[in-house]
C-alpha positions as CSV (number, residue, x, y, z in Angstrom):
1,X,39.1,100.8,126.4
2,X,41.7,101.6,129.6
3,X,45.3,100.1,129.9
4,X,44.7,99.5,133.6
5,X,46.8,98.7,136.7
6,X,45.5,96.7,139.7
7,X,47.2,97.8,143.1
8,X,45.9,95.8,145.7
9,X,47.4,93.7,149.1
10,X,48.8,90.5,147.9
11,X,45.9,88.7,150.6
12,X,44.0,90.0,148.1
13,X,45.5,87.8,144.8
14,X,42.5,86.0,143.7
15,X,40.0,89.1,144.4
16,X,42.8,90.9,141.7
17,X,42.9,87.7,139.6
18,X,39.2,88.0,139.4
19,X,38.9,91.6,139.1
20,X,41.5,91.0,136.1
21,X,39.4,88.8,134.8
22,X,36.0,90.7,134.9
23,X,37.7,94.1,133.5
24,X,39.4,92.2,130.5
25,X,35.6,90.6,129.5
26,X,34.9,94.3,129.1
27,X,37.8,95.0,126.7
28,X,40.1,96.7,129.2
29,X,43.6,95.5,129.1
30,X,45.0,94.6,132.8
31,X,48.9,95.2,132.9
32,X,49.2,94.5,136.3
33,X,51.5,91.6,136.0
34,X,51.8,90.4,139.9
35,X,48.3,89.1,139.4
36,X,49.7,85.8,137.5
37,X,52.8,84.9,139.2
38,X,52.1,82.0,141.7
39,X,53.6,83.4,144.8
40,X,55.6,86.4,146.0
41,X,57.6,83.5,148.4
42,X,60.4,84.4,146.1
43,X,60.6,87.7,147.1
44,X,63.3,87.3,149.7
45,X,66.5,89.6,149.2
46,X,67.6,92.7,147.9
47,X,68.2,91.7,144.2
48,X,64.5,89.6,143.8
49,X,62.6,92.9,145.5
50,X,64.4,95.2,143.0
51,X,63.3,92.9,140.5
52,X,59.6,93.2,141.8
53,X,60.2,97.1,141.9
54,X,60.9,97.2,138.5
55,X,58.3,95.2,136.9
56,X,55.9,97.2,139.4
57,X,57.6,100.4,137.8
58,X,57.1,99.4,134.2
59,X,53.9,98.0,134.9
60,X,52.4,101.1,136.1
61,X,53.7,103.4,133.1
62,X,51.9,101.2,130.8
63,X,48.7,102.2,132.8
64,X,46.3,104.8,132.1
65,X,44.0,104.1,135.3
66,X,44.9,102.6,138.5
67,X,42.4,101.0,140.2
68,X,43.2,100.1,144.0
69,X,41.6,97.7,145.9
70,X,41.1,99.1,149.6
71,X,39.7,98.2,152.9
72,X,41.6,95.6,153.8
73,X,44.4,96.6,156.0
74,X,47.1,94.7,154.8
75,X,50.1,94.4,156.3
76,X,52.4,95.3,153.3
77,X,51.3,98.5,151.7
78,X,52.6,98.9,148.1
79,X,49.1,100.0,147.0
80,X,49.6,103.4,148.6
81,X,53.0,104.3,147.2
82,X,51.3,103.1,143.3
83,X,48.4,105.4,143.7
84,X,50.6,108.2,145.0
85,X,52.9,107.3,141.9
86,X,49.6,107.4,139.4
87,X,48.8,110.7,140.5
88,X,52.4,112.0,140.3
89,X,52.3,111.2,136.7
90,X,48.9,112.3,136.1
91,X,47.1,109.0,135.9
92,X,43.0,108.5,136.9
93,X,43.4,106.8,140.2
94,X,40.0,104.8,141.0
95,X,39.5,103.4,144.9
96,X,37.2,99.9,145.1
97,X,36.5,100.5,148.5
98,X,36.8,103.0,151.2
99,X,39.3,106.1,151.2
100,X,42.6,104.4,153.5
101,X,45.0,107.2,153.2
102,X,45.4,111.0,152.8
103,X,45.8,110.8,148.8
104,X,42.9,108.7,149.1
105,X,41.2,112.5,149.3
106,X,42.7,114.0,146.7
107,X,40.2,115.8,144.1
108,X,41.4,114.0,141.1
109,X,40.7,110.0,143.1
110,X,37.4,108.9,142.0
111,X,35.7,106.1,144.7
112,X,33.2,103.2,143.9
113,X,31.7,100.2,145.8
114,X,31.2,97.7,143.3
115,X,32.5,96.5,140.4
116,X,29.8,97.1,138.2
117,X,29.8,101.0,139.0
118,X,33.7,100.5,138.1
119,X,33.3,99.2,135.1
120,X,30.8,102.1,134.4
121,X,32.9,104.5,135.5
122,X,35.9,103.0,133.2
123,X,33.6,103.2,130.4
């Protein structure tokens, strides 16, 4: 089964917590640790958002697959910058949605509307 990584908007916690949830009764292992911290209210000031960077960093070179959540126009868009990081470092880079951004066309980005055909795909 996959280490994976869940990049999504933070409007879109519980969707991820769920998500989480779904891929781990499948036997994948979710390293996305942002999922199960209670709020991101803490993330005011230089030294807490390096903190976030570096758990986000470490986080995603655990993963073998990162799975973004898209179509949701968020206003903060970490998601982008951690799939452009997963295919820097060679990682399988999976869209739930709807392509958002030009790496969102790269060959090597695989795209599926449901979960089910993601947890196919993952298999």
């Amino acid at each position: 089964m996959a280490r994976v990584f869940i990049a999504a908007s933070y409007t879109r916690l519980k969707e991820a917590a769920s998500l989480c949830a779904e891929l781990e009764r499948h036997g994948h292992i979710v390293v996305s640790t942002w999922i199960h911290e209670p709020s991101r209210e803490y993330l005011q000031g230089d030294a807490a958002m390096e903190r976030s960077a570096k758990v986000d960093f470490r986080d995603l070179q655990q993963a073998e697959v990162v799975v973004c959540l898209t179509g949701d126009n968020g206003t903060r868009v970490e998601r982008h910058s951690e799939v452009g990081m997963a295919l820097g470092t060679g990682k399988r880079v999976i869209l739930l949605g709807t392509r958002e951004q030009i790496y969102h066309w790269y060959p090597a980005v695989r795209v599926v509307n449901t979960i089910r055909r993601l947890i196919e795909v993952l298999a």
